[in-house]
mmCIF file as gemmi writes it, N, C-alpha and C atoms, coordinates in Angstrom:
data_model
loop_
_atom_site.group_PDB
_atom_site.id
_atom_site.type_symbol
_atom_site.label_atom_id
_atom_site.label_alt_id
_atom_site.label_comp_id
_atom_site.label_asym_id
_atom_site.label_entity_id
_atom_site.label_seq_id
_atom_site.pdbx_PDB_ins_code
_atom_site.Cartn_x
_atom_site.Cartn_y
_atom_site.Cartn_z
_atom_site.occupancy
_atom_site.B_iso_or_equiv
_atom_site.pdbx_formal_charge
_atom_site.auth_seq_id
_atom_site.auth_asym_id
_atom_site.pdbx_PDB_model_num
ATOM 1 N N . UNK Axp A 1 ? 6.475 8.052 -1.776 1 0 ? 1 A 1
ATOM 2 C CA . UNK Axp A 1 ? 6.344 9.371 -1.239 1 0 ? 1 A 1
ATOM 3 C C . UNK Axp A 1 ? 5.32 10.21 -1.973 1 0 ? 1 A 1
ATOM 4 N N . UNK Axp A 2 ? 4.949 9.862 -2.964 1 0 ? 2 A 1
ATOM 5 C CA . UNK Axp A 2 ? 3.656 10.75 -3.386 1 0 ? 2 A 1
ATOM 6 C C . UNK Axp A 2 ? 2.441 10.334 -3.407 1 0 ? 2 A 1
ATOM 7 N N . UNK Axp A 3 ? 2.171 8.999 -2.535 1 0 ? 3 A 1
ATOM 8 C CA . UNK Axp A 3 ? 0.855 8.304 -2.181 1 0 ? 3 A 1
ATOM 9 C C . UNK Axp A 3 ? 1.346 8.381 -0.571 1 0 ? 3 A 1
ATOM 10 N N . UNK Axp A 4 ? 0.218 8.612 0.001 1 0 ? 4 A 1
ATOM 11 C CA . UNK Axp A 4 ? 0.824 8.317 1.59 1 0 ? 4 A 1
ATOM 12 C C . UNK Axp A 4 ? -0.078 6.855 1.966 1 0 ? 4 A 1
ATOM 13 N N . UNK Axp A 5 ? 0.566 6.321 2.962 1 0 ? 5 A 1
ATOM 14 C CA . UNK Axp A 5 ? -0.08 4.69 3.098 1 0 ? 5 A 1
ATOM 15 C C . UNK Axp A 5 ? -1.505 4.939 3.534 1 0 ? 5 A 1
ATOM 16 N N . UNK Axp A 6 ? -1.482 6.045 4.581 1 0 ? 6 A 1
ATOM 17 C CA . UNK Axp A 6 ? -2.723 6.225 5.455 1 0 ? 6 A 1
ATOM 18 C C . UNK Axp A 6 ? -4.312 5.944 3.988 1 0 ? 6 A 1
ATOM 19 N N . UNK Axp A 7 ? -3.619 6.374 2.819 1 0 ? 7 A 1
ATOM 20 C CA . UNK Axp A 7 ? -4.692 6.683 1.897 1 0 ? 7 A 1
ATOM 21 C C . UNK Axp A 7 ? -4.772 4.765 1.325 1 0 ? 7 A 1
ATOM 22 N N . UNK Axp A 8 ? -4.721 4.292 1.713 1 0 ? 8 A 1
ATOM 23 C CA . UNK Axp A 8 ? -4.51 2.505 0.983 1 0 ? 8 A 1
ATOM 24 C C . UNK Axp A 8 ? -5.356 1.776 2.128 1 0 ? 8 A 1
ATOM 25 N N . UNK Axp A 9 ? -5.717 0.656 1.483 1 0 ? 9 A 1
ATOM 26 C CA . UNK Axp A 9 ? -6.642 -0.22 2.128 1 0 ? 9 A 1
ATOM 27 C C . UNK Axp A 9 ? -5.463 -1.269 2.633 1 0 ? 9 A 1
ATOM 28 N N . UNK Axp A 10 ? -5.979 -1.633 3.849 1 0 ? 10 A 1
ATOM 29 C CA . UNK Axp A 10 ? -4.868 -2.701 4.498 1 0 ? 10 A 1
ATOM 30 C C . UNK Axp A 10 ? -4.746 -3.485 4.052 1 0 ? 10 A 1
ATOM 31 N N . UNK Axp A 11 ? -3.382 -3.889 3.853 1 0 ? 11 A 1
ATOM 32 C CA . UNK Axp A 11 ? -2.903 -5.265 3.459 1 0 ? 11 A 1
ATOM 33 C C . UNK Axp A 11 ? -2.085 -6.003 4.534 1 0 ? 11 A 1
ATOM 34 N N . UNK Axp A 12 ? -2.748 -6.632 5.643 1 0 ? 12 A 1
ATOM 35 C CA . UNK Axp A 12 ? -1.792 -7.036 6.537 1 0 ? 12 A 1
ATOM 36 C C . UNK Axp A 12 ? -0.635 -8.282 6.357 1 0 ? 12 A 1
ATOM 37 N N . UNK Axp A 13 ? 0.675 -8.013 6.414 1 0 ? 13 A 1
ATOM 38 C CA . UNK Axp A 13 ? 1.454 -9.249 6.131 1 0 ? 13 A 1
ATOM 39 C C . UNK Axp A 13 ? 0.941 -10.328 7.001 1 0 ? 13 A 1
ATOM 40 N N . UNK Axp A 14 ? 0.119 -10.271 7.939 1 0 ? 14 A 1
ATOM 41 C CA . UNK Axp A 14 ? -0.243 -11.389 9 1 0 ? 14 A 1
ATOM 42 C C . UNK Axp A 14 ? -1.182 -12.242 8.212 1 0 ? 14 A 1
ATOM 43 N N . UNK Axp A 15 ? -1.322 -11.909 7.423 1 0 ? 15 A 1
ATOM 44 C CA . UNK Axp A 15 ? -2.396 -12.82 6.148 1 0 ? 15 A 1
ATOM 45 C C . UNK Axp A 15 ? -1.938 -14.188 5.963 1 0 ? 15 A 1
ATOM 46 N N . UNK Axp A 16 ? -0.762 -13.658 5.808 1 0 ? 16 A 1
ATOM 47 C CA . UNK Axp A 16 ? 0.183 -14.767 5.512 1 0 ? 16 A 1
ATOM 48 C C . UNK Axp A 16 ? 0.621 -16.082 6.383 1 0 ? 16 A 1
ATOM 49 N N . UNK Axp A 17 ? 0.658 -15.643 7.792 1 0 ? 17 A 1
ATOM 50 C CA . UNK Axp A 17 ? 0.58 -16.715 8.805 1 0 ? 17 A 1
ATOM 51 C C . UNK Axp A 17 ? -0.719 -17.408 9.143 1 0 ? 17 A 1
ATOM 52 N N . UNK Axp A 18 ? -2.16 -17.003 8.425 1 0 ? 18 A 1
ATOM 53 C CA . UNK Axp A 18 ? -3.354 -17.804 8.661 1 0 ? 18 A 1
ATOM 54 C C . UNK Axp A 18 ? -2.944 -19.287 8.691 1 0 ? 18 A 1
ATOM 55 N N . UNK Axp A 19 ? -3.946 -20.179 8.859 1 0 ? 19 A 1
ATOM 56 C CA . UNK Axp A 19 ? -3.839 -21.618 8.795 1 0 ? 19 A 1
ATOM 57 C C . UNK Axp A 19 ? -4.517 -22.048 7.997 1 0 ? 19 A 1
ATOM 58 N N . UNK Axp A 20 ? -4.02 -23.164 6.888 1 0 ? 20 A 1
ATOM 59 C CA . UNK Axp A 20 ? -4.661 -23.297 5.36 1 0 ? 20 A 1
ATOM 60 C C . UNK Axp A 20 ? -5.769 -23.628 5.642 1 0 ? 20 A 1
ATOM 61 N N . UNK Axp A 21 ? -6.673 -24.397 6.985 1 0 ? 21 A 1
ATOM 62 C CA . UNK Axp A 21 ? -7.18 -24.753 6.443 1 0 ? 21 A 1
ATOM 63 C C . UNK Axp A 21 ? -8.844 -23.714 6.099 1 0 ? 21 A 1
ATOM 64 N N . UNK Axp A 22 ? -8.4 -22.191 6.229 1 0 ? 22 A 1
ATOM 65 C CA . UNK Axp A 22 ? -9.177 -21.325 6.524 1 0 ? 22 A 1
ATOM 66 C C . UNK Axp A 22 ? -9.657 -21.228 4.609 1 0 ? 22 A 1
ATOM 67 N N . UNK Axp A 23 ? -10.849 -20.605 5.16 1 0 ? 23 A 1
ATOM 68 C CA . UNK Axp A 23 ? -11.323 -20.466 3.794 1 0 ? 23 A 1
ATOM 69 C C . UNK Axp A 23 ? -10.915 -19.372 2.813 1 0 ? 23 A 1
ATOM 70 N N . UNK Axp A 24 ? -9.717 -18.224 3.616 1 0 ? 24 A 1
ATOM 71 C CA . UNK Axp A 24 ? -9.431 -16.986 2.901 1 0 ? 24 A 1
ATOM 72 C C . UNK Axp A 24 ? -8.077 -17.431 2.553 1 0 ? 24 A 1
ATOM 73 N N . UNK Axp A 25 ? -7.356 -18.211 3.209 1 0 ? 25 A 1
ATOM 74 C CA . UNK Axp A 25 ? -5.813 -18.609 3.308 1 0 ? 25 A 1
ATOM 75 C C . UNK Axp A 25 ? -5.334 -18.238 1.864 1 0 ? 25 A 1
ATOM 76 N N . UNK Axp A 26 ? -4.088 -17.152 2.124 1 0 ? 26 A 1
ATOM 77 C CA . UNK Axp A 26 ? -3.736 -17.1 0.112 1 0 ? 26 A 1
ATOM 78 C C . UNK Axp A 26 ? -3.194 -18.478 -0.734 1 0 ? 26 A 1
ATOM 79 N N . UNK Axp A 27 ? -3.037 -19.543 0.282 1 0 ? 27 A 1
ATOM 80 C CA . UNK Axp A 27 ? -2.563 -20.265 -0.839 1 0 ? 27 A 1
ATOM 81 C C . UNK Axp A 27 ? -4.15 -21.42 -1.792 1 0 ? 27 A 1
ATOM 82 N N . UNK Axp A 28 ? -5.412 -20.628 -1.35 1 0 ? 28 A 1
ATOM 83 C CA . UNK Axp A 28 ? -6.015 -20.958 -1.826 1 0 ? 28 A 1
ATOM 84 C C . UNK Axp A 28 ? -6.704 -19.637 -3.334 1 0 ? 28 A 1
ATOM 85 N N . UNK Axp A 29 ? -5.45 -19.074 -3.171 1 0 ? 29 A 1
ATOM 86 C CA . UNK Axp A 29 ? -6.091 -17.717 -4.345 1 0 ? 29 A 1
ATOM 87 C C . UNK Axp A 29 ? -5.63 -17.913 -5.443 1 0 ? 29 A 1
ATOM 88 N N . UNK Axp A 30 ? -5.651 -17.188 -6.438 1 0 ? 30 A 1
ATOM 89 C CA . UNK Axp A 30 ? -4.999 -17.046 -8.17 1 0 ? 30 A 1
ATOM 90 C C . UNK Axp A 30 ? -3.697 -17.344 -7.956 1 0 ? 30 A 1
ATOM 91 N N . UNK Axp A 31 ? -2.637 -17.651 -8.181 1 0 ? 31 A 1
ATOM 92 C CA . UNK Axp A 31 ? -0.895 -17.32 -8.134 1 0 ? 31 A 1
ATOM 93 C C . UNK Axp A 31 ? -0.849 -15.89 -8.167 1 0 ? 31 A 1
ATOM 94 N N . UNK Axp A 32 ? -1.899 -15.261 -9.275 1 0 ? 32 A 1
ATOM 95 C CA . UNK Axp A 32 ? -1.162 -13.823 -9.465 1 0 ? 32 A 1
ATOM 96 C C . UNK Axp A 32 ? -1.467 -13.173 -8.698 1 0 ? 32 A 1
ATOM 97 N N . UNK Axp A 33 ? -2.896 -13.068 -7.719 1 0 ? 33 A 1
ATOM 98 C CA . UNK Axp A 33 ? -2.882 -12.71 -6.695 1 0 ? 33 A 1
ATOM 99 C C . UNK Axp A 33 ? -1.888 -12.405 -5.515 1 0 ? 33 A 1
ATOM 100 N N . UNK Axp A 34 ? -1.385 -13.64 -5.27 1 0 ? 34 A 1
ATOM 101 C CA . UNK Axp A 34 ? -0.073 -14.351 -4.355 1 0 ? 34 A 1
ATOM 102 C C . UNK Axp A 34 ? 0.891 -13.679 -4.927 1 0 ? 34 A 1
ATOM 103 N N . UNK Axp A 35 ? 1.23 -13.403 -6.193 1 0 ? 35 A 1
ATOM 104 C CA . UNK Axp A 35 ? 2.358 -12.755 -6.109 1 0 ? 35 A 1
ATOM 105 C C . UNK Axp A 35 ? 2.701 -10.92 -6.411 1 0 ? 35 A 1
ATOM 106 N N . UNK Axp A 36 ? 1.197 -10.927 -6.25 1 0 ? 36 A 1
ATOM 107 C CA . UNK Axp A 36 ? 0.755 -9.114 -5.336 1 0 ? 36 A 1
ATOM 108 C C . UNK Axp A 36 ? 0.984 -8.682 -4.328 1 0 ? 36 A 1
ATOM 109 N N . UNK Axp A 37 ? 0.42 -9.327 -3.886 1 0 ? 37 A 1
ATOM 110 C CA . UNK Axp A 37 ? 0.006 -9.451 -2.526 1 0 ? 37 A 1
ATOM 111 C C . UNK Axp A 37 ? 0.869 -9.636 -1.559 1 0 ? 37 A 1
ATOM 112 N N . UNK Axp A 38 ? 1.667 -10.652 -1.914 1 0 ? 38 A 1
ATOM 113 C CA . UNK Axp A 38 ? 3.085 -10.748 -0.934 1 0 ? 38 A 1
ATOM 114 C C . UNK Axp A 38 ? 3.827 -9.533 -0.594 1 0 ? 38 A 1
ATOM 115 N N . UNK Axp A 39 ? 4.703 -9.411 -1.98 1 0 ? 39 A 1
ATOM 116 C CA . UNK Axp A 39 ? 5.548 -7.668 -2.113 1 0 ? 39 A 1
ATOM 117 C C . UNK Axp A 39 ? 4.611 -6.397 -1.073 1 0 ? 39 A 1
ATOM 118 N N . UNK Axp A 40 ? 3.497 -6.624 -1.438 1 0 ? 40 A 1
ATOM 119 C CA . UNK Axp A 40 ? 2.717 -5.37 -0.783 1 0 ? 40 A 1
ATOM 120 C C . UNK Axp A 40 ? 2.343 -5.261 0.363 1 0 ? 40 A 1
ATOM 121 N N . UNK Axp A 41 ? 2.151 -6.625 0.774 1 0 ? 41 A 1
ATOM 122 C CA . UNK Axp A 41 ? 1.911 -6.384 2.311 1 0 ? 41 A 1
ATOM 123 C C . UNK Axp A 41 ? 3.295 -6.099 3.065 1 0 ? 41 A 1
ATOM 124 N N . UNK Axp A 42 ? 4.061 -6.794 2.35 1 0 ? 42 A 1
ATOM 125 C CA . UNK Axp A 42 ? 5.653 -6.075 2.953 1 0 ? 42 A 1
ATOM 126 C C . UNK Axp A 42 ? 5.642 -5.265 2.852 1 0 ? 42 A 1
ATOM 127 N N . UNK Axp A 43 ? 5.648 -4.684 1.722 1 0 ? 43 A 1
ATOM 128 C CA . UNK Axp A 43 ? 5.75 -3.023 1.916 1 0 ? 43 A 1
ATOM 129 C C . UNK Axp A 43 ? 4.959 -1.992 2.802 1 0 ? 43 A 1
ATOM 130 N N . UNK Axp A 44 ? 3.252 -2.543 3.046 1 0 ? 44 A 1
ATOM 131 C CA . UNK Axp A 44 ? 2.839 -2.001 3.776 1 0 ? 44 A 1
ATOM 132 C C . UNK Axp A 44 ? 2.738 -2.099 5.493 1 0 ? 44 A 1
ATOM 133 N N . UNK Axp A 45 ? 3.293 -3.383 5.85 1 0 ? 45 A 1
ATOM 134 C CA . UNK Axp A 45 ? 3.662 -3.353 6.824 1 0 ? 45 A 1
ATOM 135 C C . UNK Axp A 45 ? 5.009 -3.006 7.235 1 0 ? 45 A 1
ATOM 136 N N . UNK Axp A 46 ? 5.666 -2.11 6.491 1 0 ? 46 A 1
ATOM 137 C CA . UNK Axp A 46 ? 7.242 -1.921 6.621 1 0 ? 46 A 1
ATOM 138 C C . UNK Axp A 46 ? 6.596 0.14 6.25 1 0 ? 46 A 1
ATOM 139 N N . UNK Axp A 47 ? 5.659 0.156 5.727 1 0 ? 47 A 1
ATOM 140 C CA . UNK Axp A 47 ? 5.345 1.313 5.375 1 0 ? 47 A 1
ATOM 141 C C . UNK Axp A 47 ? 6.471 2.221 5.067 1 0 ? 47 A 1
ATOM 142 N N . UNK Axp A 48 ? 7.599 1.328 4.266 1 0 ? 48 A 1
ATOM 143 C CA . UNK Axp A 48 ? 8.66 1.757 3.231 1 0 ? 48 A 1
ATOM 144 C C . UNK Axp A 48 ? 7.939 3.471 2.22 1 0 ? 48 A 1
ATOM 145 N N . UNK Axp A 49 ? 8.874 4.002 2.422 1 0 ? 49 A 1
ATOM 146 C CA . UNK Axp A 49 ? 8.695 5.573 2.158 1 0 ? 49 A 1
ATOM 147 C C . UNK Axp A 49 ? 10.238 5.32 1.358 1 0 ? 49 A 1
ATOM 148 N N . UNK Axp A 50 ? 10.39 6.29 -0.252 1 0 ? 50 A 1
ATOM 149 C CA . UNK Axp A 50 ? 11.272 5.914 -1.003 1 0 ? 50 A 1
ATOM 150 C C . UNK Axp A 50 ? 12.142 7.576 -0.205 1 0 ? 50 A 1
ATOM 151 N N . UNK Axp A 51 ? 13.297 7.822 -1.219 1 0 ? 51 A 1
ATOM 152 C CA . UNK Axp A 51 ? 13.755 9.302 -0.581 1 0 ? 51 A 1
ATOM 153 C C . UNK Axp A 51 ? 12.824 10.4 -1.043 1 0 ? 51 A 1
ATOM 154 N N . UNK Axp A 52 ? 12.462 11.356 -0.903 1 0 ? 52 A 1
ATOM 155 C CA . UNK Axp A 52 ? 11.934 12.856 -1.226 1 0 ? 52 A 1
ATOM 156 C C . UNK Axp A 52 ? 12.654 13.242 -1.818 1 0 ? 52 A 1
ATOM 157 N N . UNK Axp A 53 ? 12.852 13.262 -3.145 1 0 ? 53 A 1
ATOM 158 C CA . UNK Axp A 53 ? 13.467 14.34 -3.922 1 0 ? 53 A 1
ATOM 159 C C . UNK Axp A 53 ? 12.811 15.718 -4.472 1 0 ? 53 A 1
ATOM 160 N N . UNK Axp A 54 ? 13.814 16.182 -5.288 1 0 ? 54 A 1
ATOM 161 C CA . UNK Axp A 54 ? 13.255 17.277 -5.573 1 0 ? 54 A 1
ATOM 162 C C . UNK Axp A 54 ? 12.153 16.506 -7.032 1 0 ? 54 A 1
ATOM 163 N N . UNK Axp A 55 ? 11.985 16.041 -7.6 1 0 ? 55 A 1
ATOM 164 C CA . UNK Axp A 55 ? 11.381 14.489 -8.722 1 0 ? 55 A 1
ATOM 165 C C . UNK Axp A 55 ? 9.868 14.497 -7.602 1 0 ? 55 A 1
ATOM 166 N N . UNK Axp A 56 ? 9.937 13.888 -6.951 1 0 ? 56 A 1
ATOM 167 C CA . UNK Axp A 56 ? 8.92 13.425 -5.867 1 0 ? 56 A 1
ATOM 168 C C . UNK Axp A 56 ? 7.993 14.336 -5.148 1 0 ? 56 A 1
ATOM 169 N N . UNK Axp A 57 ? 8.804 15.887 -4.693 1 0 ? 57 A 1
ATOM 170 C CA . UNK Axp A 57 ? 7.936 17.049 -4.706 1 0 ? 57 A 1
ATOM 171 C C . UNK Axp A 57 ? 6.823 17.096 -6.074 1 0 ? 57 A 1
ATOM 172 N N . UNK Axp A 58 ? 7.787 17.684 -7.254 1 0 ? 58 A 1
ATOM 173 C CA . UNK Axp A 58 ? 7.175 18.106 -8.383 1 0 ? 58 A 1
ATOM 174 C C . UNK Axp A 58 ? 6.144 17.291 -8.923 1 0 ? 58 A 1
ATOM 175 N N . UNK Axp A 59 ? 6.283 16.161 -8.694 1 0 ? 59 A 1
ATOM 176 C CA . UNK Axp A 59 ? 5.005 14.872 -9.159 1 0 ? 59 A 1
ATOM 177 C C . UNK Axp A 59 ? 3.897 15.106 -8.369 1 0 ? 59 A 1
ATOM 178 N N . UNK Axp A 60 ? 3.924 15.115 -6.652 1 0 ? 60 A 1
ATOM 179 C CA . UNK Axp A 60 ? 3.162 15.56 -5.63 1 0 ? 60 A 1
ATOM 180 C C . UNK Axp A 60 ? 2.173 17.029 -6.401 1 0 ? 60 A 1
ATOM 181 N N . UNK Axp A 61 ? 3.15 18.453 -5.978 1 0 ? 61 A 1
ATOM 182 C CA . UNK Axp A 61 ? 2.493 19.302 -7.057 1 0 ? 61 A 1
ATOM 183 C C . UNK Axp A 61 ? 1.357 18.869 -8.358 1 0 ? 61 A 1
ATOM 184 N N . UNK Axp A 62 ? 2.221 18.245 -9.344 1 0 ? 62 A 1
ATOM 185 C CA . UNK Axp A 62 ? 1.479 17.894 -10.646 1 0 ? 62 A 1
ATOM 186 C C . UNK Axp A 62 ? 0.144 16.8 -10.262 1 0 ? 62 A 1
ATOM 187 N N . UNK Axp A 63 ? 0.128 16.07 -9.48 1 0 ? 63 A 1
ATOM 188 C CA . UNK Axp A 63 ? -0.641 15.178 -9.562 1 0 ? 63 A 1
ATOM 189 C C . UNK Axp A 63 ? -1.985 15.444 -8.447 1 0 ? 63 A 1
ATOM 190 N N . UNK Axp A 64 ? -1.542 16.52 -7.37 1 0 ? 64 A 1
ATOM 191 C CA . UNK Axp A 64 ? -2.934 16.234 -6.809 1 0 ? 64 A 1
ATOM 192 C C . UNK Axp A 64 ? -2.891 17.792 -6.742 1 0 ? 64 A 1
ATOM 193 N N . UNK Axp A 65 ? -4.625 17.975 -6.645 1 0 ? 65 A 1
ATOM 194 C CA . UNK Axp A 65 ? -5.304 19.042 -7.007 1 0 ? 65 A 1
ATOM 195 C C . UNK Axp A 65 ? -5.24 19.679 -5.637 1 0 ? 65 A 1
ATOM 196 N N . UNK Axp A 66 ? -5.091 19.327 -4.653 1 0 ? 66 A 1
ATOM 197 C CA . UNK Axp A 66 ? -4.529 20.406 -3.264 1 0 ? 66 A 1
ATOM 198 C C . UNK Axp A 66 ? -3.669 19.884 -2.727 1 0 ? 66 A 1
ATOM 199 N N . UNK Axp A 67 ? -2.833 21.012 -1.769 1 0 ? 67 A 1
ATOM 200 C CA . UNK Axp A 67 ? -1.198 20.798 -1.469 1 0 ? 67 A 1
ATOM 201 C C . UNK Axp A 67 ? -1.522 19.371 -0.412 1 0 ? 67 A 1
ATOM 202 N N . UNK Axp A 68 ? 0.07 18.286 -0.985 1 0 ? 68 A 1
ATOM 203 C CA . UNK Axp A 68 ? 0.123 17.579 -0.167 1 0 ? 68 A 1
ATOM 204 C C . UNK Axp A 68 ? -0.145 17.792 1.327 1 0 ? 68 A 1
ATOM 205 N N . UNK Axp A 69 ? 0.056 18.149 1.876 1 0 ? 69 A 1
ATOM 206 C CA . UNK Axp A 69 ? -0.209 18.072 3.436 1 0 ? 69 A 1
ATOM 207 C C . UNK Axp A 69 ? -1.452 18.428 4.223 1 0 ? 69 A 1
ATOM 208 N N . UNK Axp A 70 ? -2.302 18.689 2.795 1 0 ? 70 A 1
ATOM 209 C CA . UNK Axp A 70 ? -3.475 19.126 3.296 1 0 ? 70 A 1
ATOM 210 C C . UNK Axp A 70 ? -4.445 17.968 2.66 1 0 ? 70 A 1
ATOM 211 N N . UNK Axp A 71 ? -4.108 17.017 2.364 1 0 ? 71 A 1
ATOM 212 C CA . UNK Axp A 71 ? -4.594 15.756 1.515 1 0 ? 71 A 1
ATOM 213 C C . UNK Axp A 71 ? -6.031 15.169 3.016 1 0 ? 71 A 1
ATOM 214 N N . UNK Axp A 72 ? -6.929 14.54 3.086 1 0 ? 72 A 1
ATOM 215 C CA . UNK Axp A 72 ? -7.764 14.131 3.821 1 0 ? 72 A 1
ATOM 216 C C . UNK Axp A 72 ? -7.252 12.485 3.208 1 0 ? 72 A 1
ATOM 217 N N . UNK Axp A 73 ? -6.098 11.522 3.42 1 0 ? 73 A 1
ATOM 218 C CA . UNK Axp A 73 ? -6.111 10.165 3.303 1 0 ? 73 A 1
ATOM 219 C C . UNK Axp A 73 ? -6.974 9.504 3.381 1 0 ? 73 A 1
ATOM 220 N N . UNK Axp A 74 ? -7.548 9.363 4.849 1 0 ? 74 A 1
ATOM 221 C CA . UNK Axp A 74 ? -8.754 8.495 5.107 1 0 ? 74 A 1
ATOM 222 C C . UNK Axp A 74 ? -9.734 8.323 3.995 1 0 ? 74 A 1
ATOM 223 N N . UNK Axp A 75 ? -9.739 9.641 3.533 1 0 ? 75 A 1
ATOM 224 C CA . UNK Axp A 75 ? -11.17 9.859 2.469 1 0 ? 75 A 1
ATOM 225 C C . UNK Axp A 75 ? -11.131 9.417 1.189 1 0 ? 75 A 1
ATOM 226 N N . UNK Axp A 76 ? -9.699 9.025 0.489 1 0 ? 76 A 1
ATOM 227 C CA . UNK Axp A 76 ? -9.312 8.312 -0.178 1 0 ? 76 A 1
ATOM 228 C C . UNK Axp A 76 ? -9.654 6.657 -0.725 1 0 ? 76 A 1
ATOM 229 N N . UNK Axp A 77 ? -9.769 6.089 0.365 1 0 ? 77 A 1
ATOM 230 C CA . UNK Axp A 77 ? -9.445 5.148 0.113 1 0 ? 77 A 1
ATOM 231 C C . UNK Axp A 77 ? -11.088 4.418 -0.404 1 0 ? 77 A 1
């Protein structure tokens, strides 16, 4: 909740169903890659949002230099 997804570069979980014998296929990458990469594309294709607390406001505040909702994501990334 204090990064919004729109601001992140895609990670599509469909990565994952390629066919090995492609030249990007992850099971031809680092392990540690693979085990980034997995968690995250779940997450970003689930675009999992944690709860809003009152914690999660105040970090929002502290951390970016204009009010959340006025953030330009796209421009982020």
């Amino acid at each position: 909740g204090i990064y919004d997804w729109s601001g992140t570069n895609p990670m599509p979980p469909e990565m994952l169903l390629l066919p090995s014998f492609l030249p990007i296929h992850l099971g031809k990458v680092l392990c540690y890659c693979r085990m980034v990469y997995l968690p995250m594309s779940y997450l970003y294709g689930k675009r999992f949002v944690g709860p809003i607390t009152p914690l999660i406001l105040k970090l929002r505040e502290e951390l970016h230099l204009q009010p959340y909702e006025k953030i330009n994501w796209n421009k982020t990334r």
